[in-house]
PAZA-397590 format. One line per 4 residues: number of its first residue (from 1); their letters; for each residue x, y, z of C-alpha. Coordinates in nm, 4 decimals. Each point is the difference from the previous one (the first is absolute). Layout:
NUM = A = X Y Z  ...
This chain:
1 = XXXX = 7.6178 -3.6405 1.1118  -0.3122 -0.2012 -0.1078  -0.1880 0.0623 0.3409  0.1271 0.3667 0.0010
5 = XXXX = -0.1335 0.0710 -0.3568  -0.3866 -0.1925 0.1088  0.0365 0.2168 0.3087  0.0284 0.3384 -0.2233
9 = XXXX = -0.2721 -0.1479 -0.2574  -0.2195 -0.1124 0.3235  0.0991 0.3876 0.1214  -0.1822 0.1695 -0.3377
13 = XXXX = -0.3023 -0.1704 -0.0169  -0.0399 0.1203 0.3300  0.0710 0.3713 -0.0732  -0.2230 -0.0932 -0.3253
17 = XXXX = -0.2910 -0.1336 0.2184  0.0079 0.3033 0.2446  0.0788 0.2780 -0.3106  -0.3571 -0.1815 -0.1570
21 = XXXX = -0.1752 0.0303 0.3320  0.1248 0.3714 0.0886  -0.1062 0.1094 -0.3733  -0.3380 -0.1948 0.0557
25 = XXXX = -0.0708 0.1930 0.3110  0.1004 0.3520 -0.1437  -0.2128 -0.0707 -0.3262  -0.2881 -0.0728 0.2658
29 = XXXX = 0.0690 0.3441 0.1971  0.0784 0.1902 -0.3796  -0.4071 -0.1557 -0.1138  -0.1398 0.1087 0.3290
33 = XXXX = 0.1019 0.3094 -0.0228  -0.1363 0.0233 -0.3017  -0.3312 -0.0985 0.1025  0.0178 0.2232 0.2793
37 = XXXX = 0.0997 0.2713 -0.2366  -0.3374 -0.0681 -0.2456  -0.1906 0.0352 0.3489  0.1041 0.3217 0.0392
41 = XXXX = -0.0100 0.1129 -0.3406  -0.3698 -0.0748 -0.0100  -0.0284 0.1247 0.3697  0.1355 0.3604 -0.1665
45 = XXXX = -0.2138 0.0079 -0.2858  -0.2938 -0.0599 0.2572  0.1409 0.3096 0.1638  0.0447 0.2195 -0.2868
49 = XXXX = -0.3690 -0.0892 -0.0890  -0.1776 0.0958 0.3231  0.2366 0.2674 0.0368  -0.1874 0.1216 -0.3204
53 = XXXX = -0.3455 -0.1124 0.0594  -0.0163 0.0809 0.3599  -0.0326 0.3698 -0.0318  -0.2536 0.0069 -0.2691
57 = XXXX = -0.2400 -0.2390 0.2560  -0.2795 0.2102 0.2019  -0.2303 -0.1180 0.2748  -0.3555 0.0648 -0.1066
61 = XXXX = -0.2092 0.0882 0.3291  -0.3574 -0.0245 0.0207  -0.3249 0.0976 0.1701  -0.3719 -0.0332 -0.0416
65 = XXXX = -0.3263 0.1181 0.1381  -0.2181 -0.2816 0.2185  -0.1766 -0.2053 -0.2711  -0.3740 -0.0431 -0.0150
69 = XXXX = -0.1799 -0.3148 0.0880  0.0071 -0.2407 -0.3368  0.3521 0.1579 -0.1236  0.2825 -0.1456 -0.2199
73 = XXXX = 0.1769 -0.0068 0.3620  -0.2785 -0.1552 0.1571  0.1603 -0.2797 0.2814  0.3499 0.1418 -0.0634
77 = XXXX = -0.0167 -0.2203 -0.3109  0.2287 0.0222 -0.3128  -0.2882 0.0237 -0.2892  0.2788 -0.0638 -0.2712
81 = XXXX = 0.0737 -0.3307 0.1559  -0.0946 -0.2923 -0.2000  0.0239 -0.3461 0.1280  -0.0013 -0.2977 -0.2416
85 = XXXX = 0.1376 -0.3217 -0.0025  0.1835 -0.0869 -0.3061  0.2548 -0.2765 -0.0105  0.1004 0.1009 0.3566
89 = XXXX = -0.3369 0.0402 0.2369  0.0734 0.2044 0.2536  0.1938 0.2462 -0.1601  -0.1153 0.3421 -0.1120
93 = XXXX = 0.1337 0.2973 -0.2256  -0.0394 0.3236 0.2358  0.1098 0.3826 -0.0774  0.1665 0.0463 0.3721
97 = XXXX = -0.1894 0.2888 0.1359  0.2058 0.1970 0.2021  -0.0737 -0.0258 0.3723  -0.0443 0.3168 0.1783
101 = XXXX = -0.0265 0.2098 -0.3206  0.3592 -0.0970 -0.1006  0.1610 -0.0414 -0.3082  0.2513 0.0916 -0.2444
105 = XXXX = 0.0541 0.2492 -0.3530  0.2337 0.0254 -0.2788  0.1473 0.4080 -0.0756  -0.0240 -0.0392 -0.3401
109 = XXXX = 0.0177 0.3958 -0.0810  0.2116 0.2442 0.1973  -0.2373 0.2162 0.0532  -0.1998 -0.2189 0.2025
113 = XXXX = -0.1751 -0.2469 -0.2303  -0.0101 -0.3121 0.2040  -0.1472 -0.3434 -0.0975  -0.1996 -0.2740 0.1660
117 = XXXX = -0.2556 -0.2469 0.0581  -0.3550 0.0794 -0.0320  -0.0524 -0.2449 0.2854  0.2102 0.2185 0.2364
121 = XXXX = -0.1870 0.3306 -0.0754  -0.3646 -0.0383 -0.1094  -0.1469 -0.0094 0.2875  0.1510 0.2989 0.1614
125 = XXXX = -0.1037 0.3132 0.1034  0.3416 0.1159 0.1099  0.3255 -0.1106 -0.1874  0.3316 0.1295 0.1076
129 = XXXX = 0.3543 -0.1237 -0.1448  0.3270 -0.0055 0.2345  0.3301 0.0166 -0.2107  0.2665 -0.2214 0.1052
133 = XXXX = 0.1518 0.3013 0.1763  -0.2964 0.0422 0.2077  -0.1679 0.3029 -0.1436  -0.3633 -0.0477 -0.0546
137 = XXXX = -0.1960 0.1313 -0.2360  -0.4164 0.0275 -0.0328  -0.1347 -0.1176 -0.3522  -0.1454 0.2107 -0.1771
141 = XXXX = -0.1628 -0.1527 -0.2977  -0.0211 -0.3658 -0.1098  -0.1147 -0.2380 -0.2659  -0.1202 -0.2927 -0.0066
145 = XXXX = -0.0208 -0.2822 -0.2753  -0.2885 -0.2349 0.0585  0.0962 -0.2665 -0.2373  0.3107 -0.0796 0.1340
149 = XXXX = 0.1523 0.0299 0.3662  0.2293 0.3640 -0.0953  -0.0501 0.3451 0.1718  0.2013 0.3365 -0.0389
153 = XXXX = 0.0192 0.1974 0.2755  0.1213 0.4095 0.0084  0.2195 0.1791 0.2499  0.1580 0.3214 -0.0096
157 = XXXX = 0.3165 -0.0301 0.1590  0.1205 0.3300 -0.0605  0.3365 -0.1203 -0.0798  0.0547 -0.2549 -0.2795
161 = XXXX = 0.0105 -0.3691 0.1181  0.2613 -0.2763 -0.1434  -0.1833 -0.2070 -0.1952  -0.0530 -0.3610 -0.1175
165 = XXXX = 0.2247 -0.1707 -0.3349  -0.2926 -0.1669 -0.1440  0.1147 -0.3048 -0.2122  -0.0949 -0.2004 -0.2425
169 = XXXX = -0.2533 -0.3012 0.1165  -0.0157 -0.1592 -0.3351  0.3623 -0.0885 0.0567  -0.0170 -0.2130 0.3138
173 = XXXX = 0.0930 -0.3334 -0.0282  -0.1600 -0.3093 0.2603  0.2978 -0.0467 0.2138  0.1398 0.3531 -0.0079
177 = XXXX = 0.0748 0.1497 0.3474  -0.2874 0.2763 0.1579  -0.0333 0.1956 0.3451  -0.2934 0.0574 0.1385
181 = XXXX = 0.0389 0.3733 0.1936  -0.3300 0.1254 0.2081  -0.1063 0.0649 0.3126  -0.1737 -0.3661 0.1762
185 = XXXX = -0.1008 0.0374 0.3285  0.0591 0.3418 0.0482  0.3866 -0.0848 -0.0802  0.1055 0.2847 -0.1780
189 = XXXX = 0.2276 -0.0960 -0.2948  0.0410 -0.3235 -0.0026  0.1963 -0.2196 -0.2615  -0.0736 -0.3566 -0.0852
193 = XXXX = 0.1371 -0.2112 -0.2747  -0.1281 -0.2373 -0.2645  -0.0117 -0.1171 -0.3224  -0.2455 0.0262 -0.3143
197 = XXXX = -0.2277 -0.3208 0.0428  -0.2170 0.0204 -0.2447  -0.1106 0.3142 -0.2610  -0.3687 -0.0157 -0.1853
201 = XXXX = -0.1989 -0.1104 0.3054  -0.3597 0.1476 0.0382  -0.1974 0.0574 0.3174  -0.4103 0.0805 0.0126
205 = XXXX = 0.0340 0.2581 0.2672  0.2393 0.1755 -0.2483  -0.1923 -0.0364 -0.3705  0.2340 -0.0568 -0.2593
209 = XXXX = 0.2970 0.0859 0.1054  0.2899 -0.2330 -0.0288  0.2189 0.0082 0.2917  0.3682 -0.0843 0.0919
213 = XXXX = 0.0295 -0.2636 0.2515  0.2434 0.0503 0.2409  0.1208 -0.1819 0.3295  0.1533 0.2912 0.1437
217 = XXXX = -0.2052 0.0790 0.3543  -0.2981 0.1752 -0.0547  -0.2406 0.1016 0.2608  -0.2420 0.2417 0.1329
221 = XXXX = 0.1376 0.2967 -0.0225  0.2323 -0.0412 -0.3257  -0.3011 0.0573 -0.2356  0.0832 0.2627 -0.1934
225 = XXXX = 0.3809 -0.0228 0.0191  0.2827 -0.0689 -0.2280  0.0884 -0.3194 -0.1746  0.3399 0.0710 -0.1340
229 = XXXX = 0.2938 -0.1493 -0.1779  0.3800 -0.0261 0.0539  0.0263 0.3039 -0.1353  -0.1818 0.1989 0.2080
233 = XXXX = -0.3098 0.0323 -0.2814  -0.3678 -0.0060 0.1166  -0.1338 -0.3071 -0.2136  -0.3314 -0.0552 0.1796
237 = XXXX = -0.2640 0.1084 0.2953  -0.0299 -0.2089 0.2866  -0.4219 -0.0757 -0.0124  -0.0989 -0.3316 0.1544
241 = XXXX = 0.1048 -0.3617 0.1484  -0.1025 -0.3577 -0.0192  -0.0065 -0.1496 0.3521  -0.2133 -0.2293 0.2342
245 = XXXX = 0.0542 0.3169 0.3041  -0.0125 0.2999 -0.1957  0.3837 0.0248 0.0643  0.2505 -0.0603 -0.2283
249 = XXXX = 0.0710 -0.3643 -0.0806  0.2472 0.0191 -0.2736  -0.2157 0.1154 -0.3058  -0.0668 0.3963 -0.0482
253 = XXXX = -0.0858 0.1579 -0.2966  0.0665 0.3197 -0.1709  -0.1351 0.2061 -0.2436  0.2360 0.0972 -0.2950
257 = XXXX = 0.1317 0.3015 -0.0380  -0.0288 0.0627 -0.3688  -0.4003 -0.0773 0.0759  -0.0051 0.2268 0.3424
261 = XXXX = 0.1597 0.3234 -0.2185  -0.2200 -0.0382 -0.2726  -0.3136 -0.0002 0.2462  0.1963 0.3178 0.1833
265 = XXXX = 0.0890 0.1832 -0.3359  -0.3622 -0.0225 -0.0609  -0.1647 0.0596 0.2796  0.2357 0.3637 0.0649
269 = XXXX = -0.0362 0.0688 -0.3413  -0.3794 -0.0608 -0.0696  -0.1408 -0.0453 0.3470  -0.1117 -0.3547 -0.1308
273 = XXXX = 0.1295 -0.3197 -0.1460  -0.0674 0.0264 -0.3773  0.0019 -0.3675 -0.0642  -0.0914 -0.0770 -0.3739
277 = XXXX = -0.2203 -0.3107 -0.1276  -0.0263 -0.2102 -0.3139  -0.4031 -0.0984 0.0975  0.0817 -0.3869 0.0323
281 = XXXX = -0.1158 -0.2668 0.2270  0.3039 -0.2947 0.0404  0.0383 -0.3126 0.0739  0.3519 -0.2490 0.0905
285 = XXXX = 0.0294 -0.2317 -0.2580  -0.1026 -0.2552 0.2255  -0.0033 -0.3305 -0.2763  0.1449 -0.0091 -0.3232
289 = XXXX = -0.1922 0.1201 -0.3199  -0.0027 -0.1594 -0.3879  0.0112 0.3823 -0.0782  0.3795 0.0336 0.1907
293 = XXXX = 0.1718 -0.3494 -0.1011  0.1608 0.1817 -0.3158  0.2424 0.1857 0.1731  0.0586 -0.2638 0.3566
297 = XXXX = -0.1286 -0.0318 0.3541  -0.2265 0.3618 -0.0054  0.1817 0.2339 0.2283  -0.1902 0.3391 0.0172
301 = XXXX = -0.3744 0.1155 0.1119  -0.3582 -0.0653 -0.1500  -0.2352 0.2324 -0.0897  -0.3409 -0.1074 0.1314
305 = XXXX = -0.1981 0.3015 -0.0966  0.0529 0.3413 -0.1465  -0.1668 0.3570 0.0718  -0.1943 0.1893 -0.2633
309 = XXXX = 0.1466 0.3375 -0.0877  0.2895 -0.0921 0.2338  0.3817 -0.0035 -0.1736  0.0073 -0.3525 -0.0312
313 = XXXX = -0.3695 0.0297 -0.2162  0.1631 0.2428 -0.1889  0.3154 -0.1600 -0.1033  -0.1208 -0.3332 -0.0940
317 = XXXX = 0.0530 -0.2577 0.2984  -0.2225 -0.2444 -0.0252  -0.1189 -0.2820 0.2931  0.2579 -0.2791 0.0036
321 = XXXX = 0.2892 0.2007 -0.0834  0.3355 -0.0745 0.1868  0.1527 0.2583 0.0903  0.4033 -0.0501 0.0553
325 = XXXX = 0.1356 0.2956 0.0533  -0.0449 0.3921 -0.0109  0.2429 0.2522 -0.1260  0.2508 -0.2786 -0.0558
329 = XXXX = 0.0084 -0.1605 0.3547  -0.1502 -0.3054 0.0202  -0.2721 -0.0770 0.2368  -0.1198 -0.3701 0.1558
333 = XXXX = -0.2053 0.1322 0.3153  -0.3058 0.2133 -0.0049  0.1341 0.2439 0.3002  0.3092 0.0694 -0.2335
337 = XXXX = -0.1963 0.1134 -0.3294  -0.2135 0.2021 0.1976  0.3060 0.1373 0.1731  0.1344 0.1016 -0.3038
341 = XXXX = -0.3077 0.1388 -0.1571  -0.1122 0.2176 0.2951  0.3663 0.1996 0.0169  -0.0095 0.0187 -0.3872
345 = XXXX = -0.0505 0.2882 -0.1126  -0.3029 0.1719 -0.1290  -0.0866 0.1273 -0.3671  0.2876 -0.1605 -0.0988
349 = XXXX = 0.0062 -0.3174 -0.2600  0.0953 -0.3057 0.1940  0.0881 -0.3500 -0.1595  -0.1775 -0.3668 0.1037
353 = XXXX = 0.1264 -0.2545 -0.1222  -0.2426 -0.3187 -0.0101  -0.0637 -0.3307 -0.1817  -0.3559 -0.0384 -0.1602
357 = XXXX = -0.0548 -0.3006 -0.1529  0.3396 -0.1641 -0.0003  0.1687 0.3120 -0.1235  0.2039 0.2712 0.1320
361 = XXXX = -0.1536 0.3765 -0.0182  0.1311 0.3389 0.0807  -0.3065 0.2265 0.0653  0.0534 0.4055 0.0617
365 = XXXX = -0.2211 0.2167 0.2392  -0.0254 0.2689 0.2076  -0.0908 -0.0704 0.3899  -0.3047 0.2404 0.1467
369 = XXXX = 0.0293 0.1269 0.3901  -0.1815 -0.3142 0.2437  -0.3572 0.1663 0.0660  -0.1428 0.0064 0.3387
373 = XXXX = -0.1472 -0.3584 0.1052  -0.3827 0.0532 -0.0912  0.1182 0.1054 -0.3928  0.2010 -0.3487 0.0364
377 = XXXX = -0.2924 -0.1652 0.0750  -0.2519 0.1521 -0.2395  0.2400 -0.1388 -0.2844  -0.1923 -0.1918 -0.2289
381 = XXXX = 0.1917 -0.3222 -0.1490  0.0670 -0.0310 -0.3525  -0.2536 -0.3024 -0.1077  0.2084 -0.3243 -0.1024
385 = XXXX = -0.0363 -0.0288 -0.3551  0.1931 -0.3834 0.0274  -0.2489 -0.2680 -0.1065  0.0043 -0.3887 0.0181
389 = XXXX = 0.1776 0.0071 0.3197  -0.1999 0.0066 0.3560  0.2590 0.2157 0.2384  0.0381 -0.1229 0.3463
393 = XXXX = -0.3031 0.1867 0.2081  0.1583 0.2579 0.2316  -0.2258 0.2256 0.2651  0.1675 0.2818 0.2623
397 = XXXX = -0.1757 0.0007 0.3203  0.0247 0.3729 0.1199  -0.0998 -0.1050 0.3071  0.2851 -0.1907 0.0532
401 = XXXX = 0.2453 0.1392 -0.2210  0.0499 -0.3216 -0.1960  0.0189 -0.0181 -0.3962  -0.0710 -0.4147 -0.0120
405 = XXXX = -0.0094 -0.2263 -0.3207  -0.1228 -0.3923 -0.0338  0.3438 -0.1859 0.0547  0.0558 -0.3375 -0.2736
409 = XXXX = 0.2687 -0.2507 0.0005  0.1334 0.1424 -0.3422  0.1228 0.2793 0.2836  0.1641 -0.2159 0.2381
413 = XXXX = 0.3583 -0.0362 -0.1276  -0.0016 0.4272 -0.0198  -0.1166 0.0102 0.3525  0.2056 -0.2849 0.1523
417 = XXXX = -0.3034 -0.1944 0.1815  -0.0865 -0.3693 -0.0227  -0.4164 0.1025 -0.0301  -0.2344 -0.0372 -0.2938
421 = XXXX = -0.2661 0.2086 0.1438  -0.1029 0.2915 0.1804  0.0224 0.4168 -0.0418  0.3261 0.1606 -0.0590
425 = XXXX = 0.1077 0.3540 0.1521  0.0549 0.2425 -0.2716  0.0676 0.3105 0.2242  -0.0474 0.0957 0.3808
429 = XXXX = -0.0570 0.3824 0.0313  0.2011 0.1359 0.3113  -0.1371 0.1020 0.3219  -0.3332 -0.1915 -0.1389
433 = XXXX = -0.1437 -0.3030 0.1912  0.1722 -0.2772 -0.2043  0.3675 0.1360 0.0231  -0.0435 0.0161 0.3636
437 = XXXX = -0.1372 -0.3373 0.0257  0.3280 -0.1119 -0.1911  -0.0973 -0.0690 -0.3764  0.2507 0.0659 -0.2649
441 = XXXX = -0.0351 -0.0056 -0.3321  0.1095 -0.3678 -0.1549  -0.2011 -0.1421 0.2912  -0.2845 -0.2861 -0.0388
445 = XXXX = -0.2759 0.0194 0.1762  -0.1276 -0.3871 0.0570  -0.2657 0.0027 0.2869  -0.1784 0.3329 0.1490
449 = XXXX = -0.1830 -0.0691 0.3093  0.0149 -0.3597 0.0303  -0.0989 -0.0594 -0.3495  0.1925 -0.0523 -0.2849
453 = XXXX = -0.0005 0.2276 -0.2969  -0.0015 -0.1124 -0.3628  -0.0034 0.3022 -0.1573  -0.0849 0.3892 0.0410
457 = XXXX = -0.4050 -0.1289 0.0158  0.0930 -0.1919 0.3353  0.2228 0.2539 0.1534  -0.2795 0.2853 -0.0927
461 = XXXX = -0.2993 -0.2439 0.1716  0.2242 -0.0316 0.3030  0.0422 0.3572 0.0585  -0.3754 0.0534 -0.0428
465 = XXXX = -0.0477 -0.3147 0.2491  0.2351 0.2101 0.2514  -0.0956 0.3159 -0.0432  -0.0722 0.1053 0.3543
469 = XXXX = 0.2866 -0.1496 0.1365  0.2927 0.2211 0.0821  0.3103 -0.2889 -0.0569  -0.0214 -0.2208 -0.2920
473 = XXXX = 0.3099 -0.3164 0.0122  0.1605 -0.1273 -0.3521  0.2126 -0.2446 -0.0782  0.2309 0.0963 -0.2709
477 = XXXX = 0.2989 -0.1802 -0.2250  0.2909 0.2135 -0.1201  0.3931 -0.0635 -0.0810  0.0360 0.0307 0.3919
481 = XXXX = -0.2454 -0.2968 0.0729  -0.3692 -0.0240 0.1345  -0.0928 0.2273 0.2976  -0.3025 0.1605 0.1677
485 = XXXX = -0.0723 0.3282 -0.0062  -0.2480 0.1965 0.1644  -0.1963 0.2757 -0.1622  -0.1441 0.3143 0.2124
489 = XXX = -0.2466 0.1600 -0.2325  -0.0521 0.2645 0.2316  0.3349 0.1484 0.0184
């Protein structure tokens, strides 16, 4: 009886053992299935989205006359190319051109409204759009914004067209999933997927924009197309790469929507962007001032000079004001007030918000329209009325495009360098000689030409020294590290 009964008891563990193992492997099968089952739930909602998108996507076709000798296409060139080196040499920021006249358009109106990159279209003497159906279509009016890289092109289709769900760009979130839908290569409708990388960044061939990064596969031939969501919602246009090959490497970037159908509304509505202007010039807040500590680490942007008879003049701002937010939303980045300024709208009052002397102030005004560029510069500067303090000395080299002040160590901690000496970038103007050449704003310059450089005085004697030579090298020291650049100054 004894040996029967360890024979039974022997018996169940073994049933036991077995019953554990068989449940193991079916709670294995049950949790790949479920992962299998995710797959294709995201694999759908992929679907449903291009399914969406896809139809809304147009190939924008272009032609052009032979170009004369000394051209923007001179040497088959891309003239909105610039090349700098950064904290990666070797790398550039590039709008992909379309080869062979190619690229691709947004219907953002059924009755043919269609939008774009500038890049694609400026150029041309001949656009036509093909609809993802294949019908094609001759434009017959466009316009162009030159501040930022957004056309909007006109069809008449006869018929009305389905058009884009524009969403809501202000809403993304970094990590959030994105398609990228165009037409690269000549490969009509093409979906790619990605993520949002990054939001806020700023490129010089693309002012002050501040673009959604994206590693969804862009490439020549997808400027101009959709950056959507899950939901099938246009949040962005597909305007330019970062790569060593002018191919997509990962890192695209898109304009936001909300920003691209502003510049549309405007430009159908008024023929123009109406961009308004407080009559300002800015600066980071690039070390921390006496005149902030009151209220913490300083998170906003200086005012380094203001306009007369400008709205600023009028309503008080002074130089040295902080300026932290506008109409409630705060602001640390100069790109984002004047963002926020420019679509504001005009005659209307307007709150800043800035501290001035330690103290928190709410000032009302009403924003003016932006005049045209030689108004801007006939602006006269209010005169500084501060006294006992000597301001840093700041000069803008037109030339150049460079707004440069003498760099101290009291600014060293702002800037994250490890130099005592030298002259700091304040601003690079796009498409100008010293944005090409790779200066930034935040950047110290320590030695021009072979020579080091003290202060504004040195840097100023060593462009007169080179002043008949076309390339000028300079070492710099930002948060990146120390690098050479070299400066064209006759691009």
């Amino acid at each position: 009886m004894l040996r029967s009964r360890n024979v039974t008891i022997s018996g169940l563990l073994v049933l036991a053992y077995f019953g554990m193992a068989a449940a193991h492997s079916l709670g294995a099968v049950d949790g790949d299935q479920d992962a299998v089952q995710q797959a294709k739930s995201l694999s759908r909602a992929f679907r449903v989205a291009s399914q969406k998108v896809l139809p809304t996507v147009v190939k924008v076709q272009t032609a052009s006359s032979p170009q004369k000798p000394g051209s923007r296409q001179d040497e088959n060139r891309n003239p909105l190319d610039d090349f700098f080196g950064g904290p990666n040499p070797g790398f550039r920021f590039q709008l992909p051109r379309p080869e062979m006249g190619l690229g691709s358009g947004v219907i953002i109106d059924g009755q043919g409204i269609i939008l774009t990159n500038r890049h694609v279209i400026e150029e041309a003497d001949i656009i036509t759009v093909q609809l993802s159906d294949g019908r094609e279509y001759p434009v017959v009016d466009k316009k162009i914004d030159d501040k930022t890289d957004i056309a909007v092109l006109k069809i008449e289709p006869g018929t009305p067209l389905e058009a884009a769900t524009l969403g809501d760009s202000d809403l993304l979130e970094i990590g959030d999933w994105v398609l990228a839908v165009g037409n690269p290569f000549e490969l009509e409708g093409t979906v790619s997927a990605g993520i949002i990388s990054a939001k806020g960044r700023t490129l010089n061939t693309i002012g002050r924009t501040r673009l959604i990064q994206t590693d969804a596969a862009i490439n020549p031939g997808n400027s101009g197309g959709a950056l959507a969501n899950l939901d099938g919602e246009v949040v962005g246009i597909n305007t330019a790469i970062f790569s060593r090959t002018g191919r997509n490497e990962g890192i695209g970037f898109a304009i936001p929507i909300n920003l691209a159908k502003w510049i549309a509304d405007e430009l159908l509505q008024h023929g123009r962007v109406r961009r308004a202007y407080l009559g300002v010039a800015l600066e980071q807040v690039l070390a921390p001032s006496a005149a902030y500590q009151q209220n913490g680490s300083p998170k906003g942007v200086v005012v380094s000079q203001v306009f007369k008879d400008t709205p600023a003049h009028r309503a008080g701002l002074k130089r040295k004001d902080l300026i932290t937010a506008f109409d409630g939303i705060s602001v640390s980045e100069m790109s984002a007030l004047q963002e926020l300024v420019e679509r504001a709208a005009i005659d209307q009052l307007h709150r800043v918000t800035i501290i001035r002397d330690g103290q928190p102030l709410n000032i009302e005004l009403k924003l003016d329209e932006m005049p045209g560029e030689s108004e801007l510069q006939s602006h006269e500067p209010v005169e500084d009325e501060d006294v006992g303090e000597t301001p840093r000395r700041k000069t803008y080299d037109k030339t150049l495009g460079l707004m440069l002040m003498d760099f101290d160590a009291a600014m060293a901690s702002g800037l994250g360098v490890r130099v005592s000496e030298g002259v700091v970038v304040i601003h690079a103007d796009r498409n100008k000689p010293g944005a090409k050449g790779g200066l930034q704003a935040g950047m110290v310059i320590v030695r021009a030409g072979g020579q080091s450089v003290k202060d504004l005085d040195d840097f100023l004697r060593i462009l007169e020294q080179n002043q008949d030579a076309s390339e000028l090298s300079l070492e710099v020291v930002s948060r990146a590290g120390r690098q050479i650049l070299v400066l064209n100054k006759r691009k």
